[in-house]
N, C-alpha and C positions, 0 to 999 in steps of 0.2 A: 400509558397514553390514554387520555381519555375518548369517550364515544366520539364517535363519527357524526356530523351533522348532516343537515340536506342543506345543499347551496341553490336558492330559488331566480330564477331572472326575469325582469320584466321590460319591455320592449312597448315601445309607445304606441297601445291600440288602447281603444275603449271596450274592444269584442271581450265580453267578459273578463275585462280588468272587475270588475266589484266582485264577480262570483270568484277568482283568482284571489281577493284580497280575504274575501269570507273564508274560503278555503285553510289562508297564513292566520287569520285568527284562530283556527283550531291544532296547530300546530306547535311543537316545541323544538329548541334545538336547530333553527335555519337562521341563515343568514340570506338577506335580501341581498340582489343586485340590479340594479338601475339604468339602463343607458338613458342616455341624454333625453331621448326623445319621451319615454319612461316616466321620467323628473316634472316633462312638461303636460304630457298628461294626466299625470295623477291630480297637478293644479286643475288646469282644465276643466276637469270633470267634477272637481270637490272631493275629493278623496283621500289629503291629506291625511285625515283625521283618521279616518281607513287603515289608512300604512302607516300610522303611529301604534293604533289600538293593535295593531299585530305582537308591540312587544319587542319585534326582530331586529337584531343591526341592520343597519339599509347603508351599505356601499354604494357610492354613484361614481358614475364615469367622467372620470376628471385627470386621469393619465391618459400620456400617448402609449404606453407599455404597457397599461391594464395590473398595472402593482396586483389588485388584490388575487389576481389569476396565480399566483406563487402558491395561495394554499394547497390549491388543488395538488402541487408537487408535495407536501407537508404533510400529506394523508388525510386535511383536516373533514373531506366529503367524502359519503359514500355515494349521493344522488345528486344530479343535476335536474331542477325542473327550468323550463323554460316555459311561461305563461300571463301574459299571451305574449304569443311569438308572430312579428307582422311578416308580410309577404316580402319583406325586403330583407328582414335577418334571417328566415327561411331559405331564400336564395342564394342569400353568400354563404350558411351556414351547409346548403346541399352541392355548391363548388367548393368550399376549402378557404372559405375566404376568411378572416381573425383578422380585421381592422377594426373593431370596437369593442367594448369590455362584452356585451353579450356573445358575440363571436368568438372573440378570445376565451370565454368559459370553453362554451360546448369545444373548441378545439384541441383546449389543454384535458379536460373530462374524456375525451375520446383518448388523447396521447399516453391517457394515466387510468385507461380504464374504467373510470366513471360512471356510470351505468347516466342516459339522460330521457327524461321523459320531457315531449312537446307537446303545448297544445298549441297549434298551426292555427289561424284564425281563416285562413281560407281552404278548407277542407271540401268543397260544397259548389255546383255550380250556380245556387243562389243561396244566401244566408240572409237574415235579419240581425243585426248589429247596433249596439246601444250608443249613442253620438251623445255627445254635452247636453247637460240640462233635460236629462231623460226624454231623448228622443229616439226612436227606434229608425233606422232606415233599413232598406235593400238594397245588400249588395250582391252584386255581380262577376266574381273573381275570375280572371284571366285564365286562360288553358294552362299558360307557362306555370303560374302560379301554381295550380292543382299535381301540376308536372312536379315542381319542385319537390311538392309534399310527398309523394310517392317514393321520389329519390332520394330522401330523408328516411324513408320506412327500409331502405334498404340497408340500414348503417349497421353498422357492430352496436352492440352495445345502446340502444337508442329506442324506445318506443314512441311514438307519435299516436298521440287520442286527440280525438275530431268532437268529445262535449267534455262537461265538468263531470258529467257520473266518471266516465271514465279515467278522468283524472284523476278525481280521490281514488277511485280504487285503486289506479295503480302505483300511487304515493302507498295509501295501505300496504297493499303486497310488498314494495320495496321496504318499507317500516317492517315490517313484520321480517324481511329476511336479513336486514340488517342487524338489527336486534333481537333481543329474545323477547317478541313479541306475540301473544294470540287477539282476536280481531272478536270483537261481543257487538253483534249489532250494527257495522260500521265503524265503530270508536273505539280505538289503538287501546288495549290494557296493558302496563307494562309487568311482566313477571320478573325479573331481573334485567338492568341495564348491561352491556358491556362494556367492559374496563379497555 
């Protein structure tokens, strides 16, 4: 069997979509995935170019079954990241909900062990957030919201990070226990792969 990849997911926010996308450029071995809303803002924002120069397959959300959610049964992941994750797949994803391909990841990744790292975009009872056409605004995130995040942190299997420092790090840490990896500096070295 060959290595284990990271399956990434990205959910229709601009809150650091580019640092998310900068992030998959320094990455090997992930497969992107899309939900709809995802698709529309990556136009939006200009970012295309972005999520091409990543290299990565990019699956989008175009079943009602979520087809590409099989691999997770295949072994073919050993991480899920989810970033950015809006307050609305946050929500369904802290009831139980897998009515779209993002949801249906994080659900079959919990059913199959999957280890998931989230960056929740409303972590924060006020945050600054990047909108189209590099405009920064403030937002304001609902109590429910911040609720949700919390009750995400309680999951098996699940870390939830509230910046990008803490997202690469903990891609690193998972990188490194998935593989036979040691960390110089920040920057994944590989000493041998797994077969």
């Amino acid at each position: 069997m060959s290595a284990q990849r990271l399956a990434w997911a990205i959910t229709g926010s601009g809150h650091y979509l580019r640092e998310s996308l900068a992030i998959l450029q320094t990455l090997q071995d992930v497969d992107i995935y899309l939900s709809r809303a995802a698709a529309e803002i990556i136009q939006q924002y200009g970012f295309q170019s972005a999520l091409e120069a990543t290299g990565h397959k990019v699956y989008q959300d175009k079943t009602a079954s979520s087809v590409p959610v099989e691999r997770f049964y295949e072994g073919v992941y050993h991480t899920l990241v989810i970033s950015p994750a809006t307050s609305n797949t946050i929500a369904k994803m802290a009831y139980g909900f897998s009515d779209s391909l993002v949801t249906n990841l994080f659900a079959q990744a919990g059913k199959t062990r999957v280890h998931s790292i989230l960056f929740a975009c409303d972590t924060a009872p006020e945050l600054e957030s990047e909108a189209p056409r590099d405009h920064v605004v403030k937002v304001f995130p609902r109590q429910i919201d911040l609720e949700n995040v919390a009750k995400l942190k309680q999951f098996a299997d699940t870390t939830v990070v509230e910046d990008m420092a803490a997202l690469q790090n903990a891609i690193m840490q998972r990188l490194a226990a998935c593989h036979d990896l040691h960390l110089h500096d920040g920057i994944q070295v590989l000493d041998t792969l797994t077969e």
